[in-house]
N, C-alpha and C positions, 0 to 999 in steps of 0.2 A: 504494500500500500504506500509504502514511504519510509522513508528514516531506516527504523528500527522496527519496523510494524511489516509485517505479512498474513497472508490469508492463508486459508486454511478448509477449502468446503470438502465434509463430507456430503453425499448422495445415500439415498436410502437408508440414513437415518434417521435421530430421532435428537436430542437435546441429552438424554439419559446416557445414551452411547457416547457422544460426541463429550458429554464430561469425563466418560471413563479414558477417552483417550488422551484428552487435550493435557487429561492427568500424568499419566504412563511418559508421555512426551517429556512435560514438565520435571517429573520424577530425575528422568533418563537422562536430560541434560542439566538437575543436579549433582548428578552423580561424578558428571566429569571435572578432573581438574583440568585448567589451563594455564599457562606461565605466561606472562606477559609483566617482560625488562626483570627477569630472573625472580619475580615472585608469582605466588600459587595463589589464582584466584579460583571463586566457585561461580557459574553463571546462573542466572536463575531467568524464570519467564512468569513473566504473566500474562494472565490470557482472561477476553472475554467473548463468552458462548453466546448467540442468539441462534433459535430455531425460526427459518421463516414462517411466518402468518398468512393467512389468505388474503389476499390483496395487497400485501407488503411490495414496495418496491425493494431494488437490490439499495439503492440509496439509505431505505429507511432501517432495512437490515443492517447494513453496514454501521449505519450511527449508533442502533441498539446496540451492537456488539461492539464498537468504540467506548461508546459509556458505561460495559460494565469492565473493561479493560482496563478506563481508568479507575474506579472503583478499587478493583483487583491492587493496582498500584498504591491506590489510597489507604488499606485494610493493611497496606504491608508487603509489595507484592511476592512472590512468588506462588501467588494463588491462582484461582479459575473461578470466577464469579459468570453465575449465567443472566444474561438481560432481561428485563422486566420485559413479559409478554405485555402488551399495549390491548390487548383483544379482552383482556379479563377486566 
């Protein structure tokens, strides 16, 4: 998307799934280390979920799952906060 920001669509799922993996992901690249100018850092990700809605444009997806990204950030990141569904 920009920066430091990428996408991520799963197909043929659901929000339930898509946390389990956006987790595993997260997980996976705390686990590595990396050196950068001879010291040992740990990288972390945070991430935010939205499931499209009926009638959602990709625009409005994108900003729901921008805002719970930062969220995510704001809790502390290396979490996975999923977006407030708008339809409820």
């Amino acid at each position: 998307m920009g920066g430091e920001e990428f996408v991520i669509v799963l197909t043929n799922s659901n929000i339930t799934i898509s946390e389990d993996v956006a987790n595993k992901i997260r997980k996976l690249i705390e686990r590595i280390e990396y050196c950068f100018n001879n010291e040992r850092v740990v990288i972390t990700v945070s991430v935010g979920l939205a499931e499209i809605q009926i009638n959602e444009t990709q625009k409005e997806l994108f900003k729901r799952a921008d805002s719970a990204l930062y969220e995510a950030k704001k809790l502390g990141r290396n979490k996975c906060v999923k977006a407030v569904n708008t339809m409820e």
